[in-house]
mmCIF file of the N, C-alpha and C atoms, coordinates in Angstrom:
data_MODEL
# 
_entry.id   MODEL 
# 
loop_
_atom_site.group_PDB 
_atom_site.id 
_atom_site.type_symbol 
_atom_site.label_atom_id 
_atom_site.label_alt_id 
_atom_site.label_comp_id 
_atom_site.label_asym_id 
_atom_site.label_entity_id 
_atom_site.label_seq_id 
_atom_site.pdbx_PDB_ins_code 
_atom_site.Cartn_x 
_atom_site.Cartn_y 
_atom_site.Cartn_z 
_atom_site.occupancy 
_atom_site.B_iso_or_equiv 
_atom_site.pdbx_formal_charge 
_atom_site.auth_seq_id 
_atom_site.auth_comp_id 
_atom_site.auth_asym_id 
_atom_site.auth_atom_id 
_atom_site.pdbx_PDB_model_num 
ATOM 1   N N  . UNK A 1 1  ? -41.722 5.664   27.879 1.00 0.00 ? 1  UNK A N  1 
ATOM 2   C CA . UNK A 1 1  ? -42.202 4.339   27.576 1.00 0.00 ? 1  UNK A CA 1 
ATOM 3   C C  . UNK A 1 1  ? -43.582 4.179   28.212 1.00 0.00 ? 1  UNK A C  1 
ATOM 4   N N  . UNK A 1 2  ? -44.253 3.823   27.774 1.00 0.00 ? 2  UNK A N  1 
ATOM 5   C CA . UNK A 1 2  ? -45.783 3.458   28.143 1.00 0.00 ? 2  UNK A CA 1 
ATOM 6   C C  . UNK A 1 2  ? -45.898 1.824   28.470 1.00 0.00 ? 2  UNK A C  1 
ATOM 7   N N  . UNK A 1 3  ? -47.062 2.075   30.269 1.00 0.00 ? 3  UNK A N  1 
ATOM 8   C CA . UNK A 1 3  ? -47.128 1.015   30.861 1.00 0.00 ? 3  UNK A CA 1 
ATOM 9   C C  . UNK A 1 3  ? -46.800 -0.147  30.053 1.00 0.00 ? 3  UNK A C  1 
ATOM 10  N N  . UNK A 1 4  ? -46.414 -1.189  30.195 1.00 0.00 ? 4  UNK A N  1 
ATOM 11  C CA . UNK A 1 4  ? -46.400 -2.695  29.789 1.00 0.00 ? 4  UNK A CA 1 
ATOM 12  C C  . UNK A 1 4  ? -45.567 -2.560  28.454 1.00 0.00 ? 4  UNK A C  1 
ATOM 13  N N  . UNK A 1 5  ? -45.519 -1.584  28.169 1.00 0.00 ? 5  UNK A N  1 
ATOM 14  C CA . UNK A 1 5  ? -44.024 -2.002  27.264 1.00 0.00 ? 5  UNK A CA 1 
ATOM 15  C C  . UNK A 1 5  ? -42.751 -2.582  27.203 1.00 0.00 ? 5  UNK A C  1 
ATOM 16  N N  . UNK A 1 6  ? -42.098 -2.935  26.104 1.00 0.00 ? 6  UNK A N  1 
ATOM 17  C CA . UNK A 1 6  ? -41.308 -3.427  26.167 1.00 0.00 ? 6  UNK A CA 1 
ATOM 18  C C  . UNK A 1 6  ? -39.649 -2.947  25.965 1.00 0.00 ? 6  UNK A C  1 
ATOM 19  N N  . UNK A 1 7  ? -38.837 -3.494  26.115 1.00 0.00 ? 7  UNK A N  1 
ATOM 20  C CA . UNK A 1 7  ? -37.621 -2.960  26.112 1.00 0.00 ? 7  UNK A CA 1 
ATOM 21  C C  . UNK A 1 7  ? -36.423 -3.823  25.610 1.00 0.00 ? 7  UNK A C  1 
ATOM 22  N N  . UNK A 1 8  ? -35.728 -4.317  24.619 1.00 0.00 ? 8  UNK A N  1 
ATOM 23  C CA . UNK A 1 8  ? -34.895 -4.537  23.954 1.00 0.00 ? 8  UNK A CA 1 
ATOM 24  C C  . UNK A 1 8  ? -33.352 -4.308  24.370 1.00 0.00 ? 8  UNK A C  1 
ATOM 25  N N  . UNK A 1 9  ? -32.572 -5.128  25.173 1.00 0.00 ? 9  UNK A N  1 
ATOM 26  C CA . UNK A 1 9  ? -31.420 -4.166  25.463 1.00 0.00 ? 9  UNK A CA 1 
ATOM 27  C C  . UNK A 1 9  ? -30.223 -5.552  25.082 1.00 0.00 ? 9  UNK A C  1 
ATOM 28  N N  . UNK A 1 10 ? -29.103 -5.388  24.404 1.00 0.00 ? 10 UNK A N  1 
ATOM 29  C CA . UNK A 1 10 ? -27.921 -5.978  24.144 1.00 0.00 ? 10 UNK A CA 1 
ATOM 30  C C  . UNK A 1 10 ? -26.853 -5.862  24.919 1.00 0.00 ? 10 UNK A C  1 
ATOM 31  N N  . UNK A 1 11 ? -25.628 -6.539  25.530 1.00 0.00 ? 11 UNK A N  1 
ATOM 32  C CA . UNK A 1 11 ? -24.672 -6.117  26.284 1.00 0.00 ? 11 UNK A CA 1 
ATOM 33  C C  . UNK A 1 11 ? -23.680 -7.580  26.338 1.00 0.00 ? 11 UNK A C  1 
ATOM 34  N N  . UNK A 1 12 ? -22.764 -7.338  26.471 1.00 0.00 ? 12 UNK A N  1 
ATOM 35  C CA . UNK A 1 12 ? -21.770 -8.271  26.564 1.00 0.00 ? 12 UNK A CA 1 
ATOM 36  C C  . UNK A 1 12 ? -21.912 -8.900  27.907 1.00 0.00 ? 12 UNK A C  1 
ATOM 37  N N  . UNK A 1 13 ? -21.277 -10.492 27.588 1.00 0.00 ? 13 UNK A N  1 
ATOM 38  C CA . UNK A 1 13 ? -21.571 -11.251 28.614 1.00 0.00 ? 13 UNK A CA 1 
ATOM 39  C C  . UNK A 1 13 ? -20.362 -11.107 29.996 1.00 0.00 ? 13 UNK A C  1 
ATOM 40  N N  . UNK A 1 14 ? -19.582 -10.363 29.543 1.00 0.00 ? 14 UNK A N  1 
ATOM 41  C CA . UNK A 1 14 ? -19.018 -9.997  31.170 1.00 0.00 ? 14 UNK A CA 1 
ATOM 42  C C  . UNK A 1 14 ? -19.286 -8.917  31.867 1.00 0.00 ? 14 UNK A C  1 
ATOM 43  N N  . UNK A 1 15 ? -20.037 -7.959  31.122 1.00 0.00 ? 15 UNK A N  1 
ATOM 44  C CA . UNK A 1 15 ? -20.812 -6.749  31.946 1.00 0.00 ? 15 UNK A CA 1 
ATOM 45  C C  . UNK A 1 15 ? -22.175 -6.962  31.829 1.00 0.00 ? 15 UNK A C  1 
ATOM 46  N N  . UNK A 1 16 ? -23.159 -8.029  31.679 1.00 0.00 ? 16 UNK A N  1 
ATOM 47  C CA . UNK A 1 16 ? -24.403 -7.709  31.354 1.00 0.00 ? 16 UNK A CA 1 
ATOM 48  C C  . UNK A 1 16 ? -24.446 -7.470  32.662 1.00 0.00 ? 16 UNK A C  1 
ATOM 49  N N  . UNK A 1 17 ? -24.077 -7.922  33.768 1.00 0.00 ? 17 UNK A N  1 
ATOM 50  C CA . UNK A 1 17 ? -25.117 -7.556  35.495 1.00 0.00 ? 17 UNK A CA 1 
ATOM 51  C C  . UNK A 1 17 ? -24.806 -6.259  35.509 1.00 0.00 ? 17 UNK A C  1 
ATOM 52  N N  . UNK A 1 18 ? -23.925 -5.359  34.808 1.00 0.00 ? 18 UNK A N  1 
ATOM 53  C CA . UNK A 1 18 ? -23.915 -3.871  35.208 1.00 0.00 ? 18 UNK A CA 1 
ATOM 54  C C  . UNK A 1 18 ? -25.308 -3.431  34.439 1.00 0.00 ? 18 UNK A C  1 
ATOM 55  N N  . UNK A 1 19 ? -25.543 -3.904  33.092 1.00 0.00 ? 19 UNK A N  1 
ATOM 56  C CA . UNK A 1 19 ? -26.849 -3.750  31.970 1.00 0.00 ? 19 UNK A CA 1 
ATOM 57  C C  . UNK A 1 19 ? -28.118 -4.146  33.035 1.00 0.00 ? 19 UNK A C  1 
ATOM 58  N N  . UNK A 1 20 ? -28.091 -5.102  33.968 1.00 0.00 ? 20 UNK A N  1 
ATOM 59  C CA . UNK A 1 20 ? -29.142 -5.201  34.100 1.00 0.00 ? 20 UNK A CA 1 
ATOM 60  C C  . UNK A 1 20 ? -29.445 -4.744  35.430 1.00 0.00 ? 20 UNK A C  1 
ATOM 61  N N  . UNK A 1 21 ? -28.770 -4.374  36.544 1.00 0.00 ? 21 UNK A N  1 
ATOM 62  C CA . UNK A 1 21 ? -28.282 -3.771  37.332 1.00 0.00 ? 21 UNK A CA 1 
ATOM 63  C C  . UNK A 1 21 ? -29.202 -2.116  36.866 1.00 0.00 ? 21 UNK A C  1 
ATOM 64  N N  . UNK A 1 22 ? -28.611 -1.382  36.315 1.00 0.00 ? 22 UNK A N  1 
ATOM 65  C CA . UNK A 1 22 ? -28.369 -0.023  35.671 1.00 0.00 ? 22 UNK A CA 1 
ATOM 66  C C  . UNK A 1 22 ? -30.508 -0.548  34.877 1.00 0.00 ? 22 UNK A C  1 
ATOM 67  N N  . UNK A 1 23 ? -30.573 -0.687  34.458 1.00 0.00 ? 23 UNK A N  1 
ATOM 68  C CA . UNK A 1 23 ? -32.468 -1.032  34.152 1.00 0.00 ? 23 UNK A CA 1 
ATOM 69  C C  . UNK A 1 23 ? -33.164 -1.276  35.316 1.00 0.00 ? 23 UNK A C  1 
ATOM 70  N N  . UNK A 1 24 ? -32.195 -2.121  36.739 1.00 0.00 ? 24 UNK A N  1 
ATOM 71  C CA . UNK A 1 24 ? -33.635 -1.935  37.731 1.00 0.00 ? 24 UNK A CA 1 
ATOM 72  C C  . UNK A 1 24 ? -33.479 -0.750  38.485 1.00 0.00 ? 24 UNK A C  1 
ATOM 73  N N  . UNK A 1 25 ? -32.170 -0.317  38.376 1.00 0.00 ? 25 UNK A N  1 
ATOM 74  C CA . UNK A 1 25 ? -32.032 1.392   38.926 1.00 0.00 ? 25 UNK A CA 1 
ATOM 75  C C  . UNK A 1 25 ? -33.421 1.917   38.243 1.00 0.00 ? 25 UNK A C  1 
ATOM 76  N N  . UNK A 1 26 ? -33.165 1.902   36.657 1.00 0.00 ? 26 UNK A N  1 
ATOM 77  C CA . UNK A 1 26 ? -34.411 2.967   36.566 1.00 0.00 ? 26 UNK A CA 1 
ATOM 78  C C  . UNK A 1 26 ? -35.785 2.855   36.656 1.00 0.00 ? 26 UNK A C  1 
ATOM 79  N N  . UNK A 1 27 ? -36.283 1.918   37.511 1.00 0.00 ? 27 UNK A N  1 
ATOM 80  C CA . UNK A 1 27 ? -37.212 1.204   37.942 1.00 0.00 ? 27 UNK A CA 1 
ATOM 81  C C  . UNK A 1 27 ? -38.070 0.232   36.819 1.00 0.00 ? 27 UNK A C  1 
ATOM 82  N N  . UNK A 1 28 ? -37.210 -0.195  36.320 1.00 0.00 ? 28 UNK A N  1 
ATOM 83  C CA . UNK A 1 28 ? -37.681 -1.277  35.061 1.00 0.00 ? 28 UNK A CA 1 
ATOM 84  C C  . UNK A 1 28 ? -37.277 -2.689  35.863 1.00 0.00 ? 28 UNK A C  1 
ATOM 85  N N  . UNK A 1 29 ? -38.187 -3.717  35.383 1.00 0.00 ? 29 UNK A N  1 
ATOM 86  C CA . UNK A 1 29 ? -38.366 -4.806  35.987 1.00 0.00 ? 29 UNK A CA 1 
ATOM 87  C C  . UNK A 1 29 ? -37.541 -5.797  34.936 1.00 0.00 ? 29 UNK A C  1 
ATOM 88  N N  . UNK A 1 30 ? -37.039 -6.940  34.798 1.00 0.00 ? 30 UNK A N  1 
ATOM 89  C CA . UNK A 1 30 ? -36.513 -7.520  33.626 1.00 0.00 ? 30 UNK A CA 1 
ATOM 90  C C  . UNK A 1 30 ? -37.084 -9.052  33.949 1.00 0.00 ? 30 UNK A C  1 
ATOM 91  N N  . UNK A 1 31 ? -37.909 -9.245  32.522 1.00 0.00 ? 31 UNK A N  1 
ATOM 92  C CA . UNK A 1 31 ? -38.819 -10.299 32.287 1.00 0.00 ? 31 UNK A CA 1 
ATOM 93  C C  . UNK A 1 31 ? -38.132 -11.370 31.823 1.00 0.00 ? 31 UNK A C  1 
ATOM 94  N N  . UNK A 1 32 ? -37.352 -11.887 30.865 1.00 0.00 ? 32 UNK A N  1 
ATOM 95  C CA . UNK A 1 32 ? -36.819 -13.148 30.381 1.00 0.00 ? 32 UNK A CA 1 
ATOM 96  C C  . UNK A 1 32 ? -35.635 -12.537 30.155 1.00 0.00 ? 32 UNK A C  1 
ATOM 97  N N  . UNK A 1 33 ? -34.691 -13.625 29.933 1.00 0.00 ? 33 UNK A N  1 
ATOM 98  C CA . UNK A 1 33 ? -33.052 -13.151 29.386 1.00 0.00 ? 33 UNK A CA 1 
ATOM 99  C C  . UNK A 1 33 ? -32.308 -14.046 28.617 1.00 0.00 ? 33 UNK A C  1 
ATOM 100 N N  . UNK A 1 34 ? -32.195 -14.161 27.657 1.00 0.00 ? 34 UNK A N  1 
ATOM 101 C CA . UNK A 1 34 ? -31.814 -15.019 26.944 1.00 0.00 ? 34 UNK A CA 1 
ATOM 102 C C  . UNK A 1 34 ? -30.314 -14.408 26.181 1.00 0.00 ? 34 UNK A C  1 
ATOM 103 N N  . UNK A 1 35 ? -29.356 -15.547 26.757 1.00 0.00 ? 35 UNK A N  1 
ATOM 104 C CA . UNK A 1 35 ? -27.834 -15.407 26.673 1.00 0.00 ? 35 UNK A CA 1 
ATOM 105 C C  . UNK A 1 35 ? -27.371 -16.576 25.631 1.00 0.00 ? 35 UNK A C  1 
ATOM 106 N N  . UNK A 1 36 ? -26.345 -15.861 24.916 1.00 0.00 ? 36 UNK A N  1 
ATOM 107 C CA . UNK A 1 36 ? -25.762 -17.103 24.166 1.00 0.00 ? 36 UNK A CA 1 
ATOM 108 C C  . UNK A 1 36 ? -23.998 -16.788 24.952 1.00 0.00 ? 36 UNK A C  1 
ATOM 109 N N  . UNK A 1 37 ? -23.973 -17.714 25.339 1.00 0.00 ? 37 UNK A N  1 
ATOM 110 C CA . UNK A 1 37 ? -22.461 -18.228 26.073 1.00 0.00 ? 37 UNK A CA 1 
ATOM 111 C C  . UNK A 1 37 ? -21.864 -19.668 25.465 1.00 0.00 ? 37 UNK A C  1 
ATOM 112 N N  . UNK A 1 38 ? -20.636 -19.137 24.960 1.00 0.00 ? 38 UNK A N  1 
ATOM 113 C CA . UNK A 1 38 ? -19.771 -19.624 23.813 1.00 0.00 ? 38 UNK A CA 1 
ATOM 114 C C  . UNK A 1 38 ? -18.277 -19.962 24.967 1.00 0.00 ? 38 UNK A C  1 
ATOM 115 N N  . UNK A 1 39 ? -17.599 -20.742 24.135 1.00 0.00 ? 39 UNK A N  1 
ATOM 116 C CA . UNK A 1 39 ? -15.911 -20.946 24.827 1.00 0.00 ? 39 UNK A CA 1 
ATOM 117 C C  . UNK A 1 39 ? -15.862 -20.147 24.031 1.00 0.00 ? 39 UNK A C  1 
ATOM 118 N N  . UNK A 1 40 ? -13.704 -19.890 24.029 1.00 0.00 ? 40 UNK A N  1 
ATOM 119 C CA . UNK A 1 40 ? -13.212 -19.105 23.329 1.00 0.00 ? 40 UNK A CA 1 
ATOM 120 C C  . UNK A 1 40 ? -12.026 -19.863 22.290 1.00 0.00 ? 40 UNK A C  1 
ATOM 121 N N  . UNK A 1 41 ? -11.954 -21.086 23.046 1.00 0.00 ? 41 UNK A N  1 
ATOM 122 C CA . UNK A 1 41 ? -10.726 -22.173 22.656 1.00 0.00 ? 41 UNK A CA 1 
ATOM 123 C C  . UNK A 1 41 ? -11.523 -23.114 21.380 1.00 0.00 ? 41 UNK A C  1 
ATOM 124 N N  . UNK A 1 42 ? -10.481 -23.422 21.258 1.00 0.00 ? 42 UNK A N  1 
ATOM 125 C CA . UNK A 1 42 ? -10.802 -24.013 19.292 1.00 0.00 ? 42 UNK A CA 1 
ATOM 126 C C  . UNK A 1 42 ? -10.232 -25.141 19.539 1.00 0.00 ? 42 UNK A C  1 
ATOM 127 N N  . UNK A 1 43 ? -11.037 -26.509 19.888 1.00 0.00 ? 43 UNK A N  1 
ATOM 128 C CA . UNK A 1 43 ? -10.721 -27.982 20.089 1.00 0.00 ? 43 UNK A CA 1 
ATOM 129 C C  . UNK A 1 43 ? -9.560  -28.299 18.947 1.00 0.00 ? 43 UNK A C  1 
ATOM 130 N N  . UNK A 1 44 ? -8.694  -29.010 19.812 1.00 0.00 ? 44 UNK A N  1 
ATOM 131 C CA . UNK A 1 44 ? -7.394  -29.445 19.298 1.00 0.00 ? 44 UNK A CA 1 
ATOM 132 C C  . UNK A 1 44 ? -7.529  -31.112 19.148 1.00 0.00 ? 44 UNK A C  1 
ATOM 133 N N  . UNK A 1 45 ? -6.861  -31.918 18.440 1.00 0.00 ? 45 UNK A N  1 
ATOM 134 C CA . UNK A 1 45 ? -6.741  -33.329 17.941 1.00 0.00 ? 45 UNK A CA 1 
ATOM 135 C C  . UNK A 1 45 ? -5.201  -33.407 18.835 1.00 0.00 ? 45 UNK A C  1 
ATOM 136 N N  . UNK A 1 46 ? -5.244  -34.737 19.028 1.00 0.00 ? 46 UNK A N  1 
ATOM 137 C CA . UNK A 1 46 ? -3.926  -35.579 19.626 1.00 0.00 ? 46 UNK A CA 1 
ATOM 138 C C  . UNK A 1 46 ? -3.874  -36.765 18.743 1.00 0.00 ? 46 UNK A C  1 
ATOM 139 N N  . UNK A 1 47 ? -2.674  -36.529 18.503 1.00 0.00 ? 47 UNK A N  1 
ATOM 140 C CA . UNK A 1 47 ? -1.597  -37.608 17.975 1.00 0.00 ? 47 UNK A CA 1 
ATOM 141 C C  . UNK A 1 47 ? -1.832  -39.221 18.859 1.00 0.00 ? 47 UNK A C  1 
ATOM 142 N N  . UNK A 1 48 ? -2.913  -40.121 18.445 1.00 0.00 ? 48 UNK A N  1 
ATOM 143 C CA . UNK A 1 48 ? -3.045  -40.949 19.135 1.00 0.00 ? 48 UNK A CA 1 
ATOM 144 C C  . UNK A 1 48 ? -1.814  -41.931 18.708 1.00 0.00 ? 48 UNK A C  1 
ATOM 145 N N  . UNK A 1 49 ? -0.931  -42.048 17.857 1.00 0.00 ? 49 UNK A N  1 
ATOM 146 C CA . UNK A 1 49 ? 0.277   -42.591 17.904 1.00 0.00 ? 49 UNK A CA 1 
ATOM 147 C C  . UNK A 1 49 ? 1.267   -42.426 18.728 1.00 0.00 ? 49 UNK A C  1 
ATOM 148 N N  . UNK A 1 50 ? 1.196   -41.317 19.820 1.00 0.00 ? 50 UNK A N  1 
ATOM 149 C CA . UNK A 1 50 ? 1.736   -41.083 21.087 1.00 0.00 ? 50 UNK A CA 1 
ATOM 150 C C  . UNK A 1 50 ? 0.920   -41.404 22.285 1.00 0.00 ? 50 UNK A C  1 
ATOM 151 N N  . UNK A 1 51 ? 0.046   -41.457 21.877 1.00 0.00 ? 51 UNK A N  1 
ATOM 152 C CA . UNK A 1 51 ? -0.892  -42.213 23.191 1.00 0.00 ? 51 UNK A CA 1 
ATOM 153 C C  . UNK A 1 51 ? -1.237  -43.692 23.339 1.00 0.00 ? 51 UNK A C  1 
ATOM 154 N N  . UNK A 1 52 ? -1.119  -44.202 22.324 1.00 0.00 ? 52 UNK A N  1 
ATOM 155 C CA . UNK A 1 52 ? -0.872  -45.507 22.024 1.00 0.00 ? 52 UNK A CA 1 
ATOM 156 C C  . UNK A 1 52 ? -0.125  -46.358 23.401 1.00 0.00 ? 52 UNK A C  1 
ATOM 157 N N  . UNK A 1 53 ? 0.890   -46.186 23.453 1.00 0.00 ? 53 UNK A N  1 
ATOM 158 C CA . UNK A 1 53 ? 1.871   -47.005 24.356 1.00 0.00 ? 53 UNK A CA 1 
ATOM 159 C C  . UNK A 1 53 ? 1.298   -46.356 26.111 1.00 0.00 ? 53 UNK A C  1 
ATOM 160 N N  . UNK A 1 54 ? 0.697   -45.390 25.968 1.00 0.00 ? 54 UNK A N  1 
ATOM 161 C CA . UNK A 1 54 ? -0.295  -45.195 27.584 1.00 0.00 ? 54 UNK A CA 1 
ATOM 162 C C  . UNK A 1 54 ? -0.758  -46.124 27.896 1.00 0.00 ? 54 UNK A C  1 
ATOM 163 N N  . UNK A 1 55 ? -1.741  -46.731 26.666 1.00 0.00 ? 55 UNK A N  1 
ATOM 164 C CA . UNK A 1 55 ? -2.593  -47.729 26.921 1.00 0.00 ? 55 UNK A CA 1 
ATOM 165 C C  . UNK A 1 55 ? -1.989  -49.276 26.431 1.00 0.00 ? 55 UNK A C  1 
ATOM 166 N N  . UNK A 1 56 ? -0.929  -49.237 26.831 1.00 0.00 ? 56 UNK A N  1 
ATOM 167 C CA . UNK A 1 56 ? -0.676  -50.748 26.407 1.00 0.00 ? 56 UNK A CA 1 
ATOM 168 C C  . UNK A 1 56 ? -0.624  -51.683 27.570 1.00 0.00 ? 56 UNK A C  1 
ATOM 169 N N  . UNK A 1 57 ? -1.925  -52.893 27.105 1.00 0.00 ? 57 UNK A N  1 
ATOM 170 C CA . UNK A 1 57 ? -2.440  -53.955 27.930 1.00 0.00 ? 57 UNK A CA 1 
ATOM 171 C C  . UNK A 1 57 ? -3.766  -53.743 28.741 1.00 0.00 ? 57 UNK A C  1 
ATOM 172 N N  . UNK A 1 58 ? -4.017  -52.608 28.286 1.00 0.00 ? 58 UNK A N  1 
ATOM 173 C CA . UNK A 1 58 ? -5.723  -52.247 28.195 1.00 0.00 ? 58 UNK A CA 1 
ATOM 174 C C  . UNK A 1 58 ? -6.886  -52.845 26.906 1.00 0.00 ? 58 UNK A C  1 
ATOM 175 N N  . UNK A 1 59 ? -7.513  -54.155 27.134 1.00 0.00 ? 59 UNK A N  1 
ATOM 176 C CA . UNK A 1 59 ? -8.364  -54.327 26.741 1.00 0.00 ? 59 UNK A CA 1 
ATOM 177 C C  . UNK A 1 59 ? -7.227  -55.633 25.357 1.00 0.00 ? 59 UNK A C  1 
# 
């Protein structure tokens, strides 16, 4: 790689510190990092006809 180049590297978000870890071993410096971090859970709805009587005499 020639001075001031650049370097491109992908890795999953529960091992990237080994990815980036393992690049300053080889004496590469790491300039910006841009992560996309997601849940894994899929929002659920409630039956507010059971929650109803929680709130009775609220408001």
């Amino acid at each position: 790689m020639k001075p001031g180049g650049y370097l491109i590297i992908f890795g999953a978000s529960k091992t990237f510190h080994r990815l980036v870890c393992a690049v300053e071993d080889s004496g590469l410096s790491i300039r910006d990092q841009l992560m996309w971090l997601y849940g894994m859970g899929m929002p659920k709805s409630s039956n507010i006809g059971k929650k109803l009587p929680d709130w009775k005499g609220w408001g």
